[in-house]
C-alpha positions, 0 to 999 in steps of 0.5 A: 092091149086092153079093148073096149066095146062100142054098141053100134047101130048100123042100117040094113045096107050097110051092116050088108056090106060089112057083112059080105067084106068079113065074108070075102076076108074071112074075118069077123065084121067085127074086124072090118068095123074096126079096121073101117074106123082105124082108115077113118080116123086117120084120113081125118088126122091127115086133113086136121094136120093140112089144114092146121099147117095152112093156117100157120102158113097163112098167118105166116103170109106165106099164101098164094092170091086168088088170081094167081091160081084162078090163071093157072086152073085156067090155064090147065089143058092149054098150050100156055099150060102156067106152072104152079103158083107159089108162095113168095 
């Protein structure tokens, strides 16, 4: 696998506290800088795919009204707990 170089500039705090996760991992922070930005990416992949998949379902109409699920956050922690809303 070919590897490209990235200058990064990094705040004395921060660069503090991959300094110290390298340490306890024994691992260079060059490796925590990458493994950091490998969970960033796909944290934000993950909520790309959610938010396309809710705007195909919406144009597909397949939503829920706002009143049908401000009633059951409303509901949430009562004894008339309301299951959750579905599309119809």
């Amino acid at each position: 696998m070919t590897k490209t170089s990235l200058d990064i500039h990094l705040g004395p705090d921060l660069s503090d506290q991959v300094t110290a996760i390298a340490k306890v991992l024994d691992r260079p922070a060059s490796w925590v800088v990458d493994q950091a930005i490998r969970d960033f990416i796909a944290v934000q992949e993950g909520h790309l795919r959610a938010i396309e998949e809710g705007i195909r379902a919406a144009d597909a109409g397949k939503v829920v009204p706002h009143e049908d699920v401000v009633a059951w956050v409303n509901s949430w922690g009562t004894d008339n707990e309301l299951p959750m809303p579905s599309a119809d």
